[in-house]
PDB file of N, CA, C and O in Angstrom:
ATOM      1  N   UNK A   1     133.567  60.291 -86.252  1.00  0.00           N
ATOM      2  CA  UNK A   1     132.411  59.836 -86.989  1.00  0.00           C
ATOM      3  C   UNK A   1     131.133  60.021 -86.170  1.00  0.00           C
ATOM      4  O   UNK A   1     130.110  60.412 -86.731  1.00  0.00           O
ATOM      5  N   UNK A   2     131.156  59.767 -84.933  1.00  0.00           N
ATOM      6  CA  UNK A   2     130.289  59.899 -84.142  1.00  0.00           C
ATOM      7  C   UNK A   2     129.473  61.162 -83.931  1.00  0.00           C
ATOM      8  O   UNK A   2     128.257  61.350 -83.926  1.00  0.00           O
ATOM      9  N   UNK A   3     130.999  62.351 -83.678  1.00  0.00           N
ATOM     10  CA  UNK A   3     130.407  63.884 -83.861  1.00  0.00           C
ATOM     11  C   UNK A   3     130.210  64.157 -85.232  1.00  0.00           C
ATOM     12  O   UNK A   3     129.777  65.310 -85.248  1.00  0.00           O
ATOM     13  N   UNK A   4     130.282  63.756 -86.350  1.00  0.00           N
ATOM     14  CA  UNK A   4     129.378  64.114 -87.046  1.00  0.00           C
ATOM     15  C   UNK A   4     127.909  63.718 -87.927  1.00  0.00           C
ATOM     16  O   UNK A   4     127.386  64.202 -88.931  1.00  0.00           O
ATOM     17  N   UNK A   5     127.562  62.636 -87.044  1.00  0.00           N
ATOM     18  CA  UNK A   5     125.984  61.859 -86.849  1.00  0.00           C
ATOM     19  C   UNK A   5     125.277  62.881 -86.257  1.00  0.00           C
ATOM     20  O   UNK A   5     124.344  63.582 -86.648  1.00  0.00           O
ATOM     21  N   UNK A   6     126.093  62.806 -84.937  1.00  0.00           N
ATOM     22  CA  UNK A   6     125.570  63.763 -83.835  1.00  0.00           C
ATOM     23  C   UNK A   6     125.278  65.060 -84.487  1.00  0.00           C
ATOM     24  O   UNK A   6     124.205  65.650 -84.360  1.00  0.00           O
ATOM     25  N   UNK A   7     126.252  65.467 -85.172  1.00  0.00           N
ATOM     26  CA  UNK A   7     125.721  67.207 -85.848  1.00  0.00           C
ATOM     27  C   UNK A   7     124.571  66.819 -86.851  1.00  0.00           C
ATOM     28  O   UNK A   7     123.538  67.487 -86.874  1.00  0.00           O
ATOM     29  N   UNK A   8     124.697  66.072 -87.421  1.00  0.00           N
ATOM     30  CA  UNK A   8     123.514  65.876 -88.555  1.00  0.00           C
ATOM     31  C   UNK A   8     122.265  65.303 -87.881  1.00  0.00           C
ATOM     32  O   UNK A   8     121.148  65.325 -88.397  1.00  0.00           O
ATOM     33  N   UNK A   9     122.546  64.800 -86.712  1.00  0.00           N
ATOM     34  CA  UNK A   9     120.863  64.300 -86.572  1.00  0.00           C
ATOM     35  C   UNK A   9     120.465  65.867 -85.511  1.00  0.00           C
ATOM     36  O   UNK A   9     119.281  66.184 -85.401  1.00  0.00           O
ATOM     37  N   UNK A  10     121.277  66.497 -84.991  1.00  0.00           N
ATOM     38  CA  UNK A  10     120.362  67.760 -84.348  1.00  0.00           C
ATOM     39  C   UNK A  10     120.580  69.039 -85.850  1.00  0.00           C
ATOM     40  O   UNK A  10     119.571  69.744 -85.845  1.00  0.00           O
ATOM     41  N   UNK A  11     121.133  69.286 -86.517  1.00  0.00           N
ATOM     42  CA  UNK A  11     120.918  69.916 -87.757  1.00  0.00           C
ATOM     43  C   UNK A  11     119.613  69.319 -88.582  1.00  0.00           C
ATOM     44  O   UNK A  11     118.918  70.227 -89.039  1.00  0.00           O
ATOM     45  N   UNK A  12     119.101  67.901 -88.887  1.00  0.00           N
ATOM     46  CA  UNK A  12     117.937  67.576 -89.135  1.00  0.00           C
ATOM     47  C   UNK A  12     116.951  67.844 -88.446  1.00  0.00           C
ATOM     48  O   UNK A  12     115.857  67.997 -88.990  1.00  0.00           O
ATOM     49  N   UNK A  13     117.129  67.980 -86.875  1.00  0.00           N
ATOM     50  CA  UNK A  13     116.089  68.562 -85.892  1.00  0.00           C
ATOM     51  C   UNK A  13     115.638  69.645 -86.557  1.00  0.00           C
ATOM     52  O   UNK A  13     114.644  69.666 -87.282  1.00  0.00           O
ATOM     53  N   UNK A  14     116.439  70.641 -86.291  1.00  0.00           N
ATOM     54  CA  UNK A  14     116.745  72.337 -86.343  1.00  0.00           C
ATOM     55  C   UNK A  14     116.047  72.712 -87.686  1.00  0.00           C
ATOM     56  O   UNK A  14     115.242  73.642 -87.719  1.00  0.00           O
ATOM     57  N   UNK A  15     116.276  72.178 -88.497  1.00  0.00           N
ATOM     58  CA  UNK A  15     116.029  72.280 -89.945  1.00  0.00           C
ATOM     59  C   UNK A  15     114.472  71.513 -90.297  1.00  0.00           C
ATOM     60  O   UNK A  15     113.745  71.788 -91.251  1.00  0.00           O
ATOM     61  N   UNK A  16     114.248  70.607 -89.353  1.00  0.00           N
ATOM     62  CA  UNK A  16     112.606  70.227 -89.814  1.00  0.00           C
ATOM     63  C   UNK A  16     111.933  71.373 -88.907  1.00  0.00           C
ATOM     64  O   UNK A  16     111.057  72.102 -89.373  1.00  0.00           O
ATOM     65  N   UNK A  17     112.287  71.463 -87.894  1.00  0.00           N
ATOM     66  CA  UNK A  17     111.347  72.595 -86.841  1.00  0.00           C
ATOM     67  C   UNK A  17     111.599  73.691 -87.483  1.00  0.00           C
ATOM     68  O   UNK A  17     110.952  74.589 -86.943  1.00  0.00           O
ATOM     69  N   UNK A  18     112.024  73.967 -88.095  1.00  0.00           N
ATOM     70  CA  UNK A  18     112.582  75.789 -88.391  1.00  0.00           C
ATOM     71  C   UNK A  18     111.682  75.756 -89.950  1.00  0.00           C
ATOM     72  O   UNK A  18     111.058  76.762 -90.287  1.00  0.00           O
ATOM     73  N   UNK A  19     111.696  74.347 -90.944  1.00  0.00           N
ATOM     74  CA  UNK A  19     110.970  73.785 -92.230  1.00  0.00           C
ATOM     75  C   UNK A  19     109.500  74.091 -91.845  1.00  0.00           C
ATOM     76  O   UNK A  19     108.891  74.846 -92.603  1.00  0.00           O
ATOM     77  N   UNK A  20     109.059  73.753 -91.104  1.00  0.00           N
ATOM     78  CA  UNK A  20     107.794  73.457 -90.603  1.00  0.00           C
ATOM     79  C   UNK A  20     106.789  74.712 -90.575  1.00  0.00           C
ATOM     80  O   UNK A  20     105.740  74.876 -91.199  1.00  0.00           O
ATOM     81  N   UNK A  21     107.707  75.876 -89.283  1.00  0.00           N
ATOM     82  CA  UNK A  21     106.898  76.980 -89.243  1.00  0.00           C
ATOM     83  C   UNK A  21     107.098  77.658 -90.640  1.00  0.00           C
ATOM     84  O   UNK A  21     106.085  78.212 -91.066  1.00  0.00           O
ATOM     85  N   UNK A  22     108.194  77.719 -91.424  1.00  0.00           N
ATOM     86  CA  UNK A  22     108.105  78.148 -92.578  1.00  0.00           C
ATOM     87  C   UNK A  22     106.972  78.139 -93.675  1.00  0.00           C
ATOM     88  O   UNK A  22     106.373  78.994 -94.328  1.00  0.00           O
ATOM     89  N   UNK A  23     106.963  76.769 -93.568  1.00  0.00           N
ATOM     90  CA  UNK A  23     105.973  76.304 -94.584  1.00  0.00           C
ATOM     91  C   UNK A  23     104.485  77.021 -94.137  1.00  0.00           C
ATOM     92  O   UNK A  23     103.585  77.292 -94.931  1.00  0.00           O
ATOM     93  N   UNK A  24     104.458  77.275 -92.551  1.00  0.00           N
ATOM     94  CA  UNK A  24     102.873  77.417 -92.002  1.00  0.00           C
ATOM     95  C   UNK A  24     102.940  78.409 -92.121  1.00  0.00           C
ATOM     96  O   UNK A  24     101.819  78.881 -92.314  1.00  0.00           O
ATOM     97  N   UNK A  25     104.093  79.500 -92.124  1.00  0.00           N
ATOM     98  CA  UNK A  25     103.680  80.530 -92.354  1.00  0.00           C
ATOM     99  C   UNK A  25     103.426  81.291 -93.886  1.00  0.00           C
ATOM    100  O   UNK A  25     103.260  82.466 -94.211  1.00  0.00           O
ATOM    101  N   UNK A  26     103.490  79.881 -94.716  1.00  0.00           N
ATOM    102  CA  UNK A  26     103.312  80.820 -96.253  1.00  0.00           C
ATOM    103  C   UNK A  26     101.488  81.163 -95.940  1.00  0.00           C
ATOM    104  O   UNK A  26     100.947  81.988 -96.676  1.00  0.00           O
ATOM    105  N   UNK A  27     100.840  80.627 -95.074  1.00  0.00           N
ATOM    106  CA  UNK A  27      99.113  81.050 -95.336  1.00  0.00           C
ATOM    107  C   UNK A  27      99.445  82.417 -95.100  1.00  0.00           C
ATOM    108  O   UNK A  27      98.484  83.186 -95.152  1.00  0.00           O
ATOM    109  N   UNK A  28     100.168  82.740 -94.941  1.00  0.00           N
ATOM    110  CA  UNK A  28      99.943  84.429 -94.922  1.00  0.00           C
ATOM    111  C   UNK A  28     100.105  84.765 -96.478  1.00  0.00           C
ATOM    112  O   UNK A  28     100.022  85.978 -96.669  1.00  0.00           O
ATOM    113  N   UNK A  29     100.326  83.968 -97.716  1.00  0.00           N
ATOM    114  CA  UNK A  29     100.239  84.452 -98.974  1.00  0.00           C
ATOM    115  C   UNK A  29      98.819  84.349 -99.063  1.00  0.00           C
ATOM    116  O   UNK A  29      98.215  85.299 -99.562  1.00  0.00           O
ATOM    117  N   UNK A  30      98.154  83.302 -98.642  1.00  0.00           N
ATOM    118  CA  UNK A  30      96.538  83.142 -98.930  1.00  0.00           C
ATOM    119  C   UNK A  30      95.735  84.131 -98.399  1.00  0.00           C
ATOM    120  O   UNK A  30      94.564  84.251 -98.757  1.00  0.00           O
ATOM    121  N   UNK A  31      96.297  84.916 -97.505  1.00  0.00           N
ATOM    122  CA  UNK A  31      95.424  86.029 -97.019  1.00  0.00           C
ATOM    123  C   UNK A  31      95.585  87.090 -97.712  1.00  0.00           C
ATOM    124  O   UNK A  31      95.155  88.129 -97.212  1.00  0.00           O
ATOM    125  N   UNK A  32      96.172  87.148 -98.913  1.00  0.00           N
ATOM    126  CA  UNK A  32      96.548  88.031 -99.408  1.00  0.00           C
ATOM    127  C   UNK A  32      98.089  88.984 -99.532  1.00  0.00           C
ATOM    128  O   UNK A  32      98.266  89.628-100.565  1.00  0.00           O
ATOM    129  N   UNK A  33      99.006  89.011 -98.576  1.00  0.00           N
ATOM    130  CA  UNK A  33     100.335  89.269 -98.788  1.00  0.00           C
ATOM    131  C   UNK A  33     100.981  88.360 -99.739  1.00  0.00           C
ATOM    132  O   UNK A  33     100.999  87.135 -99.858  1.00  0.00           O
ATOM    133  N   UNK A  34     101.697  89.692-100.610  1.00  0.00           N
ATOM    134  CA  UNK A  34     102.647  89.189-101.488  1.00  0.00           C
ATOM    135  C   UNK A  34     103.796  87.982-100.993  1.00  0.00           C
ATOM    136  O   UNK A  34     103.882  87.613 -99.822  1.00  0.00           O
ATOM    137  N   UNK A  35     104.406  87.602-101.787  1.00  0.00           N
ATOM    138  CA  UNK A  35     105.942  86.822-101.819  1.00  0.00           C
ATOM    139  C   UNK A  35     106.986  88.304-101.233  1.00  0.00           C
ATOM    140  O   UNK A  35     107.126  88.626-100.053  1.00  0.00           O
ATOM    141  N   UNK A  36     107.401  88.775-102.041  1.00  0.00           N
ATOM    142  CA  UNK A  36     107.847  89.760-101.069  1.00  0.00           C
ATOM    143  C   UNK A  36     107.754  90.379 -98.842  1.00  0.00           C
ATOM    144  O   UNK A  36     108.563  90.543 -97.929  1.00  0.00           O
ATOM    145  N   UNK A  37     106.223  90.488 -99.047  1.00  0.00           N
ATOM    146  CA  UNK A  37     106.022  90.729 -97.729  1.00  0.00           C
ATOM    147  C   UNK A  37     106.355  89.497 -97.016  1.00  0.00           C
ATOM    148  O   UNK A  37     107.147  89.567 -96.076  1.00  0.00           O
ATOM    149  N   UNK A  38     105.725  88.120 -97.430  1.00  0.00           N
ATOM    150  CA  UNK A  38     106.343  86.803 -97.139  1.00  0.00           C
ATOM    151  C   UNK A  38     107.710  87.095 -96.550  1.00  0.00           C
ATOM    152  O   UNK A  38     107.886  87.237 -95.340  1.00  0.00           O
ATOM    153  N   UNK A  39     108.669  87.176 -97.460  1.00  0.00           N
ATOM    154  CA  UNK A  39     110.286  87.256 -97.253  1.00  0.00           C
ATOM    155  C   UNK A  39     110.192  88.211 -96.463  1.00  0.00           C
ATOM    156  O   UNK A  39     110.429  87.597 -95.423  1.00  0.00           O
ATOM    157  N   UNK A  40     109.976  89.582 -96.051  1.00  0.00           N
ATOM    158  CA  UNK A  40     110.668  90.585 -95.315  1.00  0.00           C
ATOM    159  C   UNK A  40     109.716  90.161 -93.871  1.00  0.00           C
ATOM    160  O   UNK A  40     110.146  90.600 -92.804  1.00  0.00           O
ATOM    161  N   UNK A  41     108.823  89.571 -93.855  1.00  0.00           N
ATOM    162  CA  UNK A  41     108.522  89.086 -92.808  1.00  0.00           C
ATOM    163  C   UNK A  41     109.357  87.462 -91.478  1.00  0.00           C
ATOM    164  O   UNK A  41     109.470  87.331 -90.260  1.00  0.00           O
ATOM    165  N   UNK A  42     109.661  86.740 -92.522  1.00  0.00           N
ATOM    166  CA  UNK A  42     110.667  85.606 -92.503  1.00  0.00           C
ATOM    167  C   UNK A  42     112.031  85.948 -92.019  1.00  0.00           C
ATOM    168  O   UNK A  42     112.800  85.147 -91.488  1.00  0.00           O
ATOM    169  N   UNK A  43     112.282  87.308 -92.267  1.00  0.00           N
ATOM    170  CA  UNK A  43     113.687  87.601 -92.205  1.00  0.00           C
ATOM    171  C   UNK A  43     113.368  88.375 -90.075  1.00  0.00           C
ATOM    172  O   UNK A  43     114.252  88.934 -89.424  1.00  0.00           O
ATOM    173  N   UNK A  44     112.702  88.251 -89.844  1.00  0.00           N
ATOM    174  CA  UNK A  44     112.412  89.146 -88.448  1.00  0.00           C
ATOM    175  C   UNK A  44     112.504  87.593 -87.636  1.00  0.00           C
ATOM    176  O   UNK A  44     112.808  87.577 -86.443  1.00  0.00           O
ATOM    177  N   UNK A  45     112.259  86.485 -88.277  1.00  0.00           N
ATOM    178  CA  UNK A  45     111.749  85.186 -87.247  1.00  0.00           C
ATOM    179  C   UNK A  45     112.626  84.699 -86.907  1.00  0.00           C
ATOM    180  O   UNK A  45     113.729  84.857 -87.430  1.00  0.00           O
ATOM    181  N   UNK A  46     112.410  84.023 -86.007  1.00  0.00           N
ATOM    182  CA  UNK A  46     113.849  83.441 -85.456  1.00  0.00           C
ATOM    183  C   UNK A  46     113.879  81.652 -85.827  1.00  0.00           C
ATOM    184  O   UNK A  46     114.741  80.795 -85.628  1.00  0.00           O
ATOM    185  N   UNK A  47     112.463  81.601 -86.469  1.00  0.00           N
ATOM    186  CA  UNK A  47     112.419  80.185 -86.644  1.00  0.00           C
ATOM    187  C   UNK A  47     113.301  79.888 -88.359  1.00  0.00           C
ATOM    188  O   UNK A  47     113.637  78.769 -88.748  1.00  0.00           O
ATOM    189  N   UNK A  48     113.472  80.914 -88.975  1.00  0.00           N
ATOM    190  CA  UNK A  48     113.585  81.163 -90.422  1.00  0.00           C
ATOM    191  C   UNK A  48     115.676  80.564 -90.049  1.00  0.00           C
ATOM    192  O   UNK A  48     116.334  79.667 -90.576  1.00  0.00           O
ATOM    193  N   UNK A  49     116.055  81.588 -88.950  1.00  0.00           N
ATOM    194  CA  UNK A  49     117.358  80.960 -88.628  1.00  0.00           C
ATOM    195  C   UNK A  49     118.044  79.895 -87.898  1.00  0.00           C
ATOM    196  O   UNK A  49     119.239  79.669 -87.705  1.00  0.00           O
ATOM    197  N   UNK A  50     116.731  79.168 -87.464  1.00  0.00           N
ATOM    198  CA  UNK A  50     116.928  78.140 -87.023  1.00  0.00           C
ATOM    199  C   UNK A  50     117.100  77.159 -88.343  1.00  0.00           C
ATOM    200  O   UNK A  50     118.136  76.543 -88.593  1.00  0.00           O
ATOM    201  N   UNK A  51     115.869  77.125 -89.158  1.00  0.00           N
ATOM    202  CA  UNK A  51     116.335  76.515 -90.215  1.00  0.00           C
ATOM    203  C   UNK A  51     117.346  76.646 -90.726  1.00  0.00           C
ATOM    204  O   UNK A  51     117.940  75.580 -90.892  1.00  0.00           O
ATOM    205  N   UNK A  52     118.049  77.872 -91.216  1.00  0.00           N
ATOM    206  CA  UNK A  52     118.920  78.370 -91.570  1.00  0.00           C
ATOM    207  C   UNK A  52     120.245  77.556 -91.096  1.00  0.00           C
ATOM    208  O   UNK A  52     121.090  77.011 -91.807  1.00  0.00           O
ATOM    209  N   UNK A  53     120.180  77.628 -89.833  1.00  0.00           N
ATOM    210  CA  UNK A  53     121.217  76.596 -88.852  1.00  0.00           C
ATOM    211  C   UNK A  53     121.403  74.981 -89.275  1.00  0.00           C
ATOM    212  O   UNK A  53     122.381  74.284 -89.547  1.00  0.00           O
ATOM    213  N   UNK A  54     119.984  74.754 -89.191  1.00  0.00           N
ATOM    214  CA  UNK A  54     119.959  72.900 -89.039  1.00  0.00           C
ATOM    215  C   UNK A  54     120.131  72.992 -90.566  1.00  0.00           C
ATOM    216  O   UNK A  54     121.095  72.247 -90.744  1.00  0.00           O
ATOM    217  N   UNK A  55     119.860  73.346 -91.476  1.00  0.00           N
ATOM    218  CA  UNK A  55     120.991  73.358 -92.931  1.00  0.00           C
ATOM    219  C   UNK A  55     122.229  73.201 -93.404  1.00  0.00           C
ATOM    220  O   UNK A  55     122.782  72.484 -94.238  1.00  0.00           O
ATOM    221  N   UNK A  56     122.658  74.434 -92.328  1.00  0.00           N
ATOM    222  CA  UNK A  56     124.404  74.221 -92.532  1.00  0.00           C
ATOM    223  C   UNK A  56     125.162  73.502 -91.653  1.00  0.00           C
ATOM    224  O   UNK A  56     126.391  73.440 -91.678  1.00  0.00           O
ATOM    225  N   UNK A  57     124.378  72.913 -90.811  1.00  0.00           N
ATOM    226  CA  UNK A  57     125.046  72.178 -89.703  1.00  0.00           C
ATOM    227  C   UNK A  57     125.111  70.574 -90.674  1.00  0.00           C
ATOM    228  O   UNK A  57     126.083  69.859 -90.917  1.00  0.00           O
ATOM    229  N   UNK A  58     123.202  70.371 -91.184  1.00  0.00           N
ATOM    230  CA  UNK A  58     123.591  69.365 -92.324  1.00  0.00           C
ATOM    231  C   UNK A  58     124.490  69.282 -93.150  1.00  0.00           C
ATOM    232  O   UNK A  58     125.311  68.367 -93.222  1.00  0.00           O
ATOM    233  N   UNK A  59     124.408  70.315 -93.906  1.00  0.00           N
ATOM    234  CA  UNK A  59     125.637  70.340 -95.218  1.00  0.00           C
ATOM    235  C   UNK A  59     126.924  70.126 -94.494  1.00  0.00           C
ATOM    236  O   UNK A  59     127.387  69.035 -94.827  1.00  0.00           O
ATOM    237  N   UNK A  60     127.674  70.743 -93.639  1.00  0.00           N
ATOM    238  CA  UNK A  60     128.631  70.838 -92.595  1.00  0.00           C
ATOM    239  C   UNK A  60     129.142  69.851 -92.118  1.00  0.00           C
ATOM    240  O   UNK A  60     130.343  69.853 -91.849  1.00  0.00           O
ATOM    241  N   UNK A  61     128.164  68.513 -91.848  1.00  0.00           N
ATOM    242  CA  UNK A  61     128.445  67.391 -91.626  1.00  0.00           C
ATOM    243  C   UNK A  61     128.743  66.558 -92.536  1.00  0.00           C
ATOM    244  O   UNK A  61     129.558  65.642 -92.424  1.00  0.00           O
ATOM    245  N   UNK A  62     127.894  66.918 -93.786  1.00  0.00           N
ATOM    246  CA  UNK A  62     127.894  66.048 -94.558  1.00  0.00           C
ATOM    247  C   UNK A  62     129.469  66.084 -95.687  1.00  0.00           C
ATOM    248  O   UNK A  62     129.970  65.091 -96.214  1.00  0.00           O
ATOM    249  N   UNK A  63     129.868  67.232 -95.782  1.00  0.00           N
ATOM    250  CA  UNK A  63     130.552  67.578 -97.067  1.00  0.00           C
ATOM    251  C   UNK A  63     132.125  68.411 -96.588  1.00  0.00           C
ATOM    252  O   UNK A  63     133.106  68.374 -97.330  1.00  0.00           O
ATOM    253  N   UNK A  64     132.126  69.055 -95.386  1.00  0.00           N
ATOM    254  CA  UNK A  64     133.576  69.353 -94.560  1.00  0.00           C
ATOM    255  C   UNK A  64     134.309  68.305 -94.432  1.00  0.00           C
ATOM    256  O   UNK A  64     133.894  67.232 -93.993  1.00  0.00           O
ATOM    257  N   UNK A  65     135.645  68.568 -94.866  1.00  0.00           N
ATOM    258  CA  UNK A  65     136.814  67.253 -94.335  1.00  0.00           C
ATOM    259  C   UNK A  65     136.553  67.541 -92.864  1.00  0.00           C
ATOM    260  O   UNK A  65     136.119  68.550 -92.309  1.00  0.00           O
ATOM    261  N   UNK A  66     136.879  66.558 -92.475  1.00  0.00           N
ATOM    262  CA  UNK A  66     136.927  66.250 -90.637  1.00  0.00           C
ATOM    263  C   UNK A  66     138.233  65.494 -90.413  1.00  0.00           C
ATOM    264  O   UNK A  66     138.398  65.050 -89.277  1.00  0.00           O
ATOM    265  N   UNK A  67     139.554  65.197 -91.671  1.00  0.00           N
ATOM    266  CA  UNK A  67     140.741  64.424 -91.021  1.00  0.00           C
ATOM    267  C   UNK A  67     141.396  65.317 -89.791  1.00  0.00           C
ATOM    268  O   UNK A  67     141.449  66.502 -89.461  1.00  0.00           O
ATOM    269  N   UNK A  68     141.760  64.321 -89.418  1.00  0.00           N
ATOM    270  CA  UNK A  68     142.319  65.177 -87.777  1.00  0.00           C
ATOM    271  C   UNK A  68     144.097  64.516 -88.376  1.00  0.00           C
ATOM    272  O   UNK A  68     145.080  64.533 -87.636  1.00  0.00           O
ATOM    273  N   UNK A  69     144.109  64.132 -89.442  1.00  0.00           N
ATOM    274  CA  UNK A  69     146.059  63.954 -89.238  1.00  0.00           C
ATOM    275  C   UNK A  69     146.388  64.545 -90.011  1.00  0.00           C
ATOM    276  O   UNK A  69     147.595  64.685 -90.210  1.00  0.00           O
TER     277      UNK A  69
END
């Protein structure tokens, strides 16, 4: 029970820091790049798979059996 607090509270890390630059980087739609360029740009970052991470580490914790018998 413990390891999986532990996965969900650093998957909530991972996933707000990785949320964050995401979100800052949509002003690049306001400068004019499409949704498209958006995405093929997102896909080069490494912050995009960090989120990516602290997601499934959430879900992972939350919704995987963990019986050990």
């Amino acid at each position: 029970m413990v390891i999986r607090f532990f996965l969900l509270m650093i998957g909530f890390g991972l996933a707000v820091g990785g949320g964050v630059t995401v979100i800052l980087y949509m002003n690049l739609m306001a400068v004019g790049h499409g949704f498209g360029q958006y995405l093929l740009f997102m896909v080069t970052r490494v912050e995009f798979y960090i989120f990516l991470t602290g997601l499934s580490l959430i879900w992972g914790s939350l919704f995987l059996p963990w019986d050990r018998s």
